[in-house]
The first five atom37 places (N, CA, C, CB, O) and aatype in JSON, in Angstrom:
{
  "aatype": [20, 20, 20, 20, 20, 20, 20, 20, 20, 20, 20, 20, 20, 20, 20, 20, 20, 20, 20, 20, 20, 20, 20, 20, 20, 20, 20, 20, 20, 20, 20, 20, 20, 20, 20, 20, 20, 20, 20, 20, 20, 20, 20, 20, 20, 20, 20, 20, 20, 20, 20, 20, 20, 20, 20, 20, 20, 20, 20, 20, 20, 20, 20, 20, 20, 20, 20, 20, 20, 20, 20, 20, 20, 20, 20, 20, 20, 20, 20, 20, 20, 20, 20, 20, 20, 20, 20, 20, 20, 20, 20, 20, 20, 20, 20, 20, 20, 20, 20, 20, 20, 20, 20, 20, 20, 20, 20, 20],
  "atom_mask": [
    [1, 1, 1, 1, 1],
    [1, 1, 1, 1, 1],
    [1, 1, 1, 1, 1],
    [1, 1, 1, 1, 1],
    [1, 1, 1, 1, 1],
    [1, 1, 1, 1, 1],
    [1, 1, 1, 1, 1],
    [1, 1, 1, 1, 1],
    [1, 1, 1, 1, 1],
    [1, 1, 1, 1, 1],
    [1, 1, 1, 1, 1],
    [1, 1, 1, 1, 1],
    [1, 1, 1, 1, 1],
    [1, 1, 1, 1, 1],
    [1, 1, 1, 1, 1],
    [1, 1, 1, 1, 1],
    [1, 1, 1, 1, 1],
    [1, 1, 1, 1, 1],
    [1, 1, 1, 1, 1],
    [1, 1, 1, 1, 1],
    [1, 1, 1, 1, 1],
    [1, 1, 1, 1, 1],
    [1, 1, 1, 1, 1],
    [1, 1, 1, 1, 1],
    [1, 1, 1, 1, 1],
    [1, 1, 1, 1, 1],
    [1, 1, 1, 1, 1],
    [1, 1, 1, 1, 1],
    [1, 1, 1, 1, 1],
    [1, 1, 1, 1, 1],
    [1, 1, 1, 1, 1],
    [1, 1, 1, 1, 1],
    [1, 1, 1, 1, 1],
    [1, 1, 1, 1, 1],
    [1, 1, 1, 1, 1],
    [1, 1, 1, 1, 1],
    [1, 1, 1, 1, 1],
    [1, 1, 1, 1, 1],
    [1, 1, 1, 1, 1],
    [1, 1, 1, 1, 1],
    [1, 1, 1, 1, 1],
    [1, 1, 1, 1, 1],
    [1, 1, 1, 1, 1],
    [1, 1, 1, 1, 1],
    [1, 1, 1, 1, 1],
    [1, 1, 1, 1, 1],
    [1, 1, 1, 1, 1],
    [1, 1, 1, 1, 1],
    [1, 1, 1, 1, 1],
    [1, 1, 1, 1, 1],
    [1, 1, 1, 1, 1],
    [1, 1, 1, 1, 1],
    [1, 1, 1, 1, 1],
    [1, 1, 1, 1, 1],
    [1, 1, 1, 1, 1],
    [1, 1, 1, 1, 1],
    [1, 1, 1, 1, 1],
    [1, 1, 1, 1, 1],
    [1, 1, 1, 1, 1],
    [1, 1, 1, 1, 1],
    [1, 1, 1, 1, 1],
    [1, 1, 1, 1, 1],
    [1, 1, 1, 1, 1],
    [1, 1, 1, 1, 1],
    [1, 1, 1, 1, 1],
    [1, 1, 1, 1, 1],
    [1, 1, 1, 1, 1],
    [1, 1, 1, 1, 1],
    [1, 1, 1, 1, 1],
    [1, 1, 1, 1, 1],
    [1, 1, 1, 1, 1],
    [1, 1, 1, 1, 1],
    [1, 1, 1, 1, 1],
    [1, 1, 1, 1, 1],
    [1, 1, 1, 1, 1],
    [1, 1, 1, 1, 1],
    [1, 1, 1, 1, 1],
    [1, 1, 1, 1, 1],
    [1, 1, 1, 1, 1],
    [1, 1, 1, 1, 1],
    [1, 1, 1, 1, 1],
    [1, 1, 1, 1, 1],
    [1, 1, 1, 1, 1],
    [1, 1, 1, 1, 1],
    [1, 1, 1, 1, 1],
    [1, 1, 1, 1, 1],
    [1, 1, 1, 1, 1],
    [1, 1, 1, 1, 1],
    [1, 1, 1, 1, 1],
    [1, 1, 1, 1, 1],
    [1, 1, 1, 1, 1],
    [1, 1, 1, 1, 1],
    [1, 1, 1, 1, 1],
    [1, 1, 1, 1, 1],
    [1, 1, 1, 1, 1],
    [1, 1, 1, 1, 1],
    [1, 1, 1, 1, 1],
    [1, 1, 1, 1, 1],
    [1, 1, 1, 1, 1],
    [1, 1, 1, 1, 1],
    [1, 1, 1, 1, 1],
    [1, 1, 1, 1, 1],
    [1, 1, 1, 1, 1],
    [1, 1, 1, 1, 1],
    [1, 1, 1, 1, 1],
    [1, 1, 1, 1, 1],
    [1, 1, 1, 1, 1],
    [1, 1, 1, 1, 1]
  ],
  "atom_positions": [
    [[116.29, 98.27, 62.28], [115.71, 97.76, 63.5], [114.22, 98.06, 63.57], [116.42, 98.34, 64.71], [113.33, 97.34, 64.03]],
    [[114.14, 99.27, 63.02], [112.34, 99.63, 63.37], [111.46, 98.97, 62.33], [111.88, 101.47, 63.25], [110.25, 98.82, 62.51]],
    [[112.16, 98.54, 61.15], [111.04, 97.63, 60.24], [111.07, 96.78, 60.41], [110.93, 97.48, 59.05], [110.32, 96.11, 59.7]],
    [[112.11, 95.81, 61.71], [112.03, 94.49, 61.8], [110.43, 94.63, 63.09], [113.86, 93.69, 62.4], [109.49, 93.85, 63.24]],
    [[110.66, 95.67, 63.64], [109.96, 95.55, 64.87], [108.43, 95.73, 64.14], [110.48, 96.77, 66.13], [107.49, 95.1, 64.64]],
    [[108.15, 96.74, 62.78], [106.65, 96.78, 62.77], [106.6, 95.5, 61.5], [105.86, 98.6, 62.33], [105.63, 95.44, 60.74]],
    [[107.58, 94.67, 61.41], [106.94, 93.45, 60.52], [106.48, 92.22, 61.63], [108.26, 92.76, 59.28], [105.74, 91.26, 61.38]],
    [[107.48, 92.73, 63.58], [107.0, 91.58, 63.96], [105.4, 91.96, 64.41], [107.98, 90.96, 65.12], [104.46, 91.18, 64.35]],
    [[105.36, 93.28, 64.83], [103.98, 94.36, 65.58], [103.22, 93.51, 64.12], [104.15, 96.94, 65.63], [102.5, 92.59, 64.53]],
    [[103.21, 93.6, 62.51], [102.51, 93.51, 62.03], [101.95, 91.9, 61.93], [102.86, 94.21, 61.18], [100.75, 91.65, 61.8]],
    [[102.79, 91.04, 62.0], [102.64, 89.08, 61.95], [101.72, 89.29, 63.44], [104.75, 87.69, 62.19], [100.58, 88.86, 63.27]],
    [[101.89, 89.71, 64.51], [101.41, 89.2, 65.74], [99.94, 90.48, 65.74], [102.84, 89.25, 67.22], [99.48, 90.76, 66.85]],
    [[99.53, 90.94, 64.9], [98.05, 91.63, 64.3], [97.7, 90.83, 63.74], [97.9, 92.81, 63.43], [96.64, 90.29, 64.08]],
    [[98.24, 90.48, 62.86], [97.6, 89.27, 61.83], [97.34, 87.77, 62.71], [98.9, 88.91, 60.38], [96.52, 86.98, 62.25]],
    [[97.98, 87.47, 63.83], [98.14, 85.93, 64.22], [96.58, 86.44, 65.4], [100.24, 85.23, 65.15], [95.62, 85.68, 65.5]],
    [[96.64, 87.64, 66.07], [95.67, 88.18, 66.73], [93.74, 88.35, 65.65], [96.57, 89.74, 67.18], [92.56, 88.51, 65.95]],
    [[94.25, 88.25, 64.86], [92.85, 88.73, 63.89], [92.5, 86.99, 63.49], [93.32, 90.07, 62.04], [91.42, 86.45, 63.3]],
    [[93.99, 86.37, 63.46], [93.23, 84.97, 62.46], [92.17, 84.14, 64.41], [95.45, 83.15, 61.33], [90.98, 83.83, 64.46]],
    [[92.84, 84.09, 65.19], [92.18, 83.66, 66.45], [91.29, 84.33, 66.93], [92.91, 83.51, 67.38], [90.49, 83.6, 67.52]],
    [[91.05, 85.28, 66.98], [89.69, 86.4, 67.0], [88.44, 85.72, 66.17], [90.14, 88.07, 66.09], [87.43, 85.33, 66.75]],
    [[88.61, 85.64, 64.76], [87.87, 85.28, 64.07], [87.74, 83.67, 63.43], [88.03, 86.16, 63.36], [87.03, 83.26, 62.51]],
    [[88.79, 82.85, 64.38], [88.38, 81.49, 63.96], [88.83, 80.65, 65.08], [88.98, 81.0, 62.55], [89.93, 80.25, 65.48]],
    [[87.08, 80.49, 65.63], [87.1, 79.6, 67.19], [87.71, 77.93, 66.63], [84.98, 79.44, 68.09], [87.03, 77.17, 67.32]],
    [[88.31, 77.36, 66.03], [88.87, 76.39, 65.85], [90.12, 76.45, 65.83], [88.5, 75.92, 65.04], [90.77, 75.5, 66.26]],
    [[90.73, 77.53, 65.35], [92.3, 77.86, 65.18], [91.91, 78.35, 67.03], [92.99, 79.42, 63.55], [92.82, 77.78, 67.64]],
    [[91.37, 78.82, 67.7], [91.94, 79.5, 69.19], [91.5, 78.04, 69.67], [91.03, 81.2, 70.09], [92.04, 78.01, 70.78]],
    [[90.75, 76.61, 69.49], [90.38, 75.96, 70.28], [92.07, 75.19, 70.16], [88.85, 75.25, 69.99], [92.6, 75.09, 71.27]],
    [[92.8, 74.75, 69.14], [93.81, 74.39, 68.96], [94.86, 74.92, 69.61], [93.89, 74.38, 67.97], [95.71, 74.21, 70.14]],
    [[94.92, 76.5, 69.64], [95.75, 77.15, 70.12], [95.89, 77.25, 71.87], [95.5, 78.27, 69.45], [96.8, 77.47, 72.67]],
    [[94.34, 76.93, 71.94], [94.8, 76.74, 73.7], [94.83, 75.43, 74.19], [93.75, 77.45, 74.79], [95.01, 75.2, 75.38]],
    [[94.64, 74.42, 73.21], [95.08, 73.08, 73.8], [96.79, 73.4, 73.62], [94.38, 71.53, 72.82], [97.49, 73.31, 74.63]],
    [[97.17, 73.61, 72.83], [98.86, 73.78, 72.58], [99.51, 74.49, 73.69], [99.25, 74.68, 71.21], [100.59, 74.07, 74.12]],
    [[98.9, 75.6, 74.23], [99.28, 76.25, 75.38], [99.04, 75.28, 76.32], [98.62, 77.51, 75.64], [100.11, 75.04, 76.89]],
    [[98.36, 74.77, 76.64], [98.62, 74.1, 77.72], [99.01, 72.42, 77.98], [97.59, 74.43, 78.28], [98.91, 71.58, 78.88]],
    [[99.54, 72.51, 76.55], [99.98, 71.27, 76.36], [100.82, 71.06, 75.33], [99.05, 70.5, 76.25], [100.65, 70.39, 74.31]],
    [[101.82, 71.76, 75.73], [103.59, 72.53, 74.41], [103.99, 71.52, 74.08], [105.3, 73.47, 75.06], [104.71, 71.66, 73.09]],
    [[103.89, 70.43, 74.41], [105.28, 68.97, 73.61], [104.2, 68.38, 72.95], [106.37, 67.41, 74.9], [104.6, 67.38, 72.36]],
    [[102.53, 68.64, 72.73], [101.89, 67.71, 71.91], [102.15, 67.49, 70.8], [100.9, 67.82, 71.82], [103.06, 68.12, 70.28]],
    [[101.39, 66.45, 70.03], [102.12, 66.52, 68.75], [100.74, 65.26, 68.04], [104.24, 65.91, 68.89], [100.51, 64.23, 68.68]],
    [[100.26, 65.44, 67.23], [99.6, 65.26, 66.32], [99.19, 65.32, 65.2], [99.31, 65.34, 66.46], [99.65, 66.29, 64.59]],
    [[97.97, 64.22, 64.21], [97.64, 64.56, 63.28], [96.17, 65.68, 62.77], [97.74, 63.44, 62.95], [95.19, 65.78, 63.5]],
    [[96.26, 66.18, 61.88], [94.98, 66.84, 61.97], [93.55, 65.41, 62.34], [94.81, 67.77, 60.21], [93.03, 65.38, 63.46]],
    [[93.31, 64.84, 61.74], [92.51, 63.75, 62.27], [92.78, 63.63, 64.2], [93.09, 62.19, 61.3], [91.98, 63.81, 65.12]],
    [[93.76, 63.39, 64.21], [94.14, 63.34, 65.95], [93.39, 64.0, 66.77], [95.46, 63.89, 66.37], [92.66, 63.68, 67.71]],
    [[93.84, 65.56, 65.99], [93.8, 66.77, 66.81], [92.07, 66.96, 67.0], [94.66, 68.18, 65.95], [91.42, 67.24, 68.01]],
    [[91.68, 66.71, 65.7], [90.06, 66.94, 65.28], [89.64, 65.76, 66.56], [89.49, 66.4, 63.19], [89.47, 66.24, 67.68]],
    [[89.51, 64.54, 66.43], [89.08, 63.87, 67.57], [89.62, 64.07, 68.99], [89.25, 62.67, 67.28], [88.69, 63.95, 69.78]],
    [[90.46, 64.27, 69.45], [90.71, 63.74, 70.49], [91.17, 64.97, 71.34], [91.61, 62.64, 70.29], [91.12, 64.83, 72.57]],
    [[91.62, 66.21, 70.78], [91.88, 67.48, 71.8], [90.63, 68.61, 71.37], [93.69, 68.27, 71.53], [90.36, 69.62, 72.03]],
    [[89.99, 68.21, 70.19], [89.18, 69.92, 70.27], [87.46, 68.93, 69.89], [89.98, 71.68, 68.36], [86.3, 69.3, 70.1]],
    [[87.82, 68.07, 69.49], [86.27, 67.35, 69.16], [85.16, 68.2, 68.01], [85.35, 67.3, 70.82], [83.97, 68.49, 67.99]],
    [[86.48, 68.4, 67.05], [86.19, 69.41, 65.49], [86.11, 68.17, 64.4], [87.85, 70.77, 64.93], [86.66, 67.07, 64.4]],
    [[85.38, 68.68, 63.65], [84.94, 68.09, 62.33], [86.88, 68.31, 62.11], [83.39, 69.18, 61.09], [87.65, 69.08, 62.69]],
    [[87.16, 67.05, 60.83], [88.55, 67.02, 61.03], [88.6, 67.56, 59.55], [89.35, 65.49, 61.5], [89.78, 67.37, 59.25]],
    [[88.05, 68.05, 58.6], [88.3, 68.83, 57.69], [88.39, 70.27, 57.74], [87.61, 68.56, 56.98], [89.22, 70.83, 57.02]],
    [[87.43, 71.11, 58.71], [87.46, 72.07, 59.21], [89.3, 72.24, 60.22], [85.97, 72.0, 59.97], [90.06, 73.2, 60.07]],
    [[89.51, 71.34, 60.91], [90.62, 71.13, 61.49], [91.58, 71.16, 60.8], [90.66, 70.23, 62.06], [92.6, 71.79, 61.07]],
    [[91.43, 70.59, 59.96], [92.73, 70.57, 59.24], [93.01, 72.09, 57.69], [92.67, 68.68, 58.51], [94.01, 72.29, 57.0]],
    [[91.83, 72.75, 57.7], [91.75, 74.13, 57.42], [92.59, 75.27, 58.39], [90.29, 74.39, 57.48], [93.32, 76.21, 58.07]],
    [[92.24, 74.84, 59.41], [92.52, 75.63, 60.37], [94.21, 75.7, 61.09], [91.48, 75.21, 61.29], [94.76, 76.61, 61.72]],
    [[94.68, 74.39, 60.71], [96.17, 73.67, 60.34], [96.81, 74.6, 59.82], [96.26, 72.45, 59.34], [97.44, 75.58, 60.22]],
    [[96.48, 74.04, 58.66], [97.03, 75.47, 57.12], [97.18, 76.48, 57.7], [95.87, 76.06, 55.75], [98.38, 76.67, 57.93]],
    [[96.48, 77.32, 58.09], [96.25, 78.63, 58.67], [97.06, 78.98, 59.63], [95.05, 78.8, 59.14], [97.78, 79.95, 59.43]],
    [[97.12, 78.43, 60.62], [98.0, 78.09, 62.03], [99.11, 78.03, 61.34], [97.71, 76.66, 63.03], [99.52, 79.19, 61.21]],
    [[100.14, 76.95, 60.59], [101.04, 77.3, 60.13], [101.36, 78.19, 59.19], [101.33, 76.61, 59.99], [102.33, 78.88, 59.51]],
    [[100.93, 78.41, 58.17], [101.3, 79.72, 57.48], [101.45, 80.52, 58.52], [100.33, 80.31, 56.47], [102.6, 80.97, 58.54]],
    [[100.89, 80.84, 59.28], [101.19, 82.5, 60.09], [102.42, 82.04, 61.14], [99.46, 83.29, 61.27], [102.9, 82.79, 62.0]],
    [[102.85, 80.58, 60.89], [104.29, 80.37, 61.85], [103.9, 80.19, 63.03], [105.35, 81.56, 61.97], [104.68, 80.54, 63.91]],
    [[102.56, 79.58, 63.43], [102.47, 79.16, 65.08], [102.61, 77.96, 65.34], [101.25, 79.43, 65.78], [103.14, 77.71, 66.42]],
    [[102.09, 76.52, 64.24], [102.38, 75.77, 64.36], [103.07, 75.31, 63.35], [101.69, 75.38, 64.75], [103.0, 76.0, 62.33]],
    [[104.09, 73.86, 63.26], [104.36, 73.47, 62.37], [104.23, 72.23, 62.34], [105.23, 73.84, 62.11], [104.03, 71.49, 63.31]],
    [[104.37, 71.79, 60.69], [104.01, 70.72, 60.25], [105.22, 69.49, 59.94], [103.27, 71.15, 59.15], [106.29, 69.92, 59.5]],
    [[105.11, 68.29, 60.11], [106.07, 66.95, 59.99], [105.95, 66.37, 59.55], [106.39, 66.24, 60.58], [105.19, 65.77, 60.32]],
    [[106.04, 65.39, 58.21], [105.31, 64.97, 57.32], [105.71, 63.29, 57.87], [105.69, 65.61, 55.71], [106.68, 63.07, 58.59]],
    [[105.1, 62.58, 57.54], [105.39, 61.26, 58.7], [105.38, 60.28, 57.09], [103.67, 60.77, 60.41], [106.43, 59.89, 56.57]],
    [[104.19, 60.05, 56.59], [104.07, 59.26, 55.47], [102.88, 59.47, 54.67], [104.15, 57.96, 55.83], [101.76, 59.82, 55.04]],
    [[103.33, 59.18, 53.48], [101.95, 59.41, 52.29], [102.08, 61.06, 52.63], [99.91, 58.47, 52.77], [103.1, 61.74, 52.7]],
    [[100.5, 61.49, 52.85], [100.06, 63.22, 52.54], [99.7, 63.5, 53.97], [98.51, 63.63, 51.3], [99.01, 64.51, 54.08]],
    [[100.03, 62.75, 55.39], [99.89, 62.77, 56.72], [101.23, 63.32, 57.17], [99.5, 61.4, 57.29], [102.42, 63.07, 56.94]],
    [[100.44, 64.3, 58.0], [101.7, 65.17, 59.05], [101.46, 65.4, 60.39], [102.0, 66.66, 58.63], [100.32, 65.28, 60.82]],
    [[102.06, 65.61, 60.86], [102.03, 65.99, 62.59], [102.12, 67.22, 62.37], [103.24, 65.45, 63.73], [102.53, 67.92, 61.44]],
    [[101.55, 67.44, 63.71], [101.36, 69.3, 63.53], [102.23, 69.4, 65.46], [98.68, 70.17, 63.34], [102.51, 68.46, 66.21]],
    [[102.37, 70.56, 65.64], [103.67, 70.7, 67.04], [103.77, 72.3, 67.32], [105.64, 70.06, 66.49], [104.21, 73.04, 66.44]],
    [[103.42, 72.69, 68.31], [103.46, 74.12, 68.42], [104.89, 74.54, 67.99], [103.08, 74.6, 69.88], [105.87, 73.84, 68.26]],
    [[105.0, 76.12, 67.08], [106.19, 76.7, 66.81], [107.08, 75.95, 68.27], [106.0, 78.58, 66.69], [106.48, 75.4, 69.2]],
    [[109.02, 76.11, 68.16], [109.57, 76.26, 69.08], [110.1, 77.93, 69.45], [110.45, 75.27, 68.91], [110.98, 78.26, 70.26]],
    [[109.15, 78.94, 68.46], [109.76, 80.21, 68.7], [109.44, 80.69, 70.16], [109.27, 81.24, 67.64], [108.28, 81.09, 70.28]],
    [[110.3, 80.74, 71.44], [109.84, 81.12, 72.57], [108.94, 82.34, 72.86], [110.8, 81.19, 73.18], [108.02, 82.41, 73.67]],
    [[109.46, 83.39, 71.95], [108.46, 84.58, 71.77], [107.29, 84.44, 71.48], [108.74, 85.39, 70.93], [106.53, 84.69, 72.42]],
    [[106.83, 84.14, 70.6], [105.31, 83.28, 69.72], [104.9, 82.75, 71.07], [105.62, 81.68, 68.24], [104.06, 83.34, 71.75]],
    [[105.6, 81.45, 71.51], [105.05, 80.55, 72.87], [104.47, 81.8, 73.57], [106.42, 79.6, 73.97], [103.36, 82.21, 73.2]],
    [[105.13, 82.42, 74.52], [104.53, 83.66, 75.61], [103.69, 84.37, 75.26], [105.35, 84.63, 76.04], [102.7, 84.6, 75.97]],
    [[103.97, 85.11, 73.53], [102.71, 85.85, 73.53], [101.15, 85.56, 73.1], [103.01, 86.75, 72.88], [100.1, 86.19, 73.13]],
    [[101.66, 84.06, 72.63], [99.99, 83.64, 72.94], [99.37, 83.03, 73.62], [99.42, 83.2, 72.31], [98.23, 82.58, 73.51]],
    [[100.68, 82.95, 74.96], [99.86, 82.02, 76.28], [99.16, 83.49, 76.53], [101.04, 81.11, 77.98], [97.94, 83.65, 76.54]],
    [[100.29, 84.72, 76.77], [99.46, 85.89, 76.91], [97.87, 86.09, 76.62], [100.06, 86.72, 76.15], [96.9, 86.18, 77.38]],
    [[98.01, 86.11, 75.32], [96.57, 86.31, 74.1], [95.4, 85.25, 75.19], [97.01, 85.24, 71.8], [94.53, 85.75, 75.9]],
    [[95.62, 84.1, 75.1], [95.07, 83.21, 75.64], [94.41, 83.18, 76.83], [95.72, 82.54, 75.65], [93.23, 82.89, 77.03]],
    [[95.43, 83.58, 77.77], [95.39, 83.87, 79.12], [94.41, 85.22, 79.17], [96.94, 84.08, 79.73], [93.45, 85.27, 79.94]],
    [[94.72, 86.22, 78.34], [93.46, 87.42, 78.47], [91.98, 87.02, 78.05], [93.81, 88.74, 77.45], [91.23, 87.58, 78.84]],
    [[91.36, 86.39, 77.25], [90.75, 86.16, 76.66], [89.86, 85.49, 77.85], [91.28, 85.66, 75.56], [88.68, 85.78, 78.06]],
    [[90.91, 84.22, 78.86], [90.25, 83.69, 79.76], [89.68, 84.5, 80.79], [90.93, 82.86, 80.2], [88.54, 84.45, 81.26]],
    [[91.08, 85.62, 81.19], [90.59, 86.34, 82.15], [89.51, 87.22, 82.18], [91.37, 86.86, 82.47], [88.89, 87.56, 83.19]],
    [[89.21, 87.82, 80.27], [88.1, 88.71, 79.66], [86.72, 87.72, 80.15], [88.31, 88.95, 77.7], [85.77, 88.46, 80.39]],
    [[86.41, 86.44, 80.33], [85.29, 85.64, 79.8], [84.91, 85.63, 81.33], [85.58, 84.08, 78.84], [83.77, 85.97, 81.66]],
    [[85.86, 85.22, 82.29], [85.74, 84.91, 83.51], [85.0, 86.52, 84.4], [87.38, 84.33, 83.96], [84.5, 86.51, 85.52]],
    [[85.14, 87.7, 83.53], [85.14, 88.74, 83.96], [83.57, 88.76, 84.21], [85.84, 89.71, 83.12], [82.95, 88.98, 85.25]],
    [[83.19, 88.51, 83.07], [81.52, 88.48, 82.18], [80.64, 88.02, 83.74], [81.3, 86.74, 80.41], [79.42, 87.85, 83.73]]
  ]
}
C-alpha cells in the first residue's frame, strides 16, 4: 500500500514540475479544467483554445499524455484528438493545482 501511495505522491511531483515549467502544457490544462468533455486536435487546440504555435502544442500533447493527464484518439492518417484523462482523481487534483495558482496570482 505505501509504494502504491509514494508512486502516486511521486507521478503527481512530476505532473506538478512538468506545469510549473511549461506555460503551454498549464495553458491547455486550464482550458481542460474548465472545459472536461472538450475534445480536439493539436492544430484545434493550438488555434482555437490557447492561440499557441501548433508545433509547440502539439510538444506539449506528448508531454501531457505521457504523464497520463490527457489522452490521445487517433481519428485518421497521423491525426488524433486529445480529451482530458477520465481518472476522477487526476480531474480534482489539478482543478486543485489550477485553482491555487489562480488564487496565488489574484493574491499579487
Amino acid at each position: 500500500m505505501e509504494s502504491c501511495i509514494t508512486r502516486q505522491d511521486t507521478k503527481l511531483t512530476a505532473i506538478r514540475g512538468l506545469l510549473d515549467r511549461d506555460d503551454v502544457c498549464l495553458d491547455i490544462i486550464r482550458y481542460l479544467i474548465n472545459h472536461s468533455e472538450a475534445a480536439d486536435t493539436a492544430s484545434g487546440i493550438a488555434e482555437w483554445w490557447i492561440k499557441r504555435d501548433v508545433a509547440r502544442t502539439a510538444q506539449a500533447l506528448t508531454a501531457l499524455r505521457e504523464h497520463g493527464i490527457v489522452r490521445s484518439h487517433p481519428v485518421q492518417d497521423a491525426t488524433s484528438v486529445y480529451t482530458l484523462t477520465k481518472n476522477l482523481h487526476l480531474r480534482e487534483t489539478l482543478r486543485q493545482y489550477v485553482d491555487g495558482l489562480s488564487s496565488a496570482t489574484e493574491q499579487r
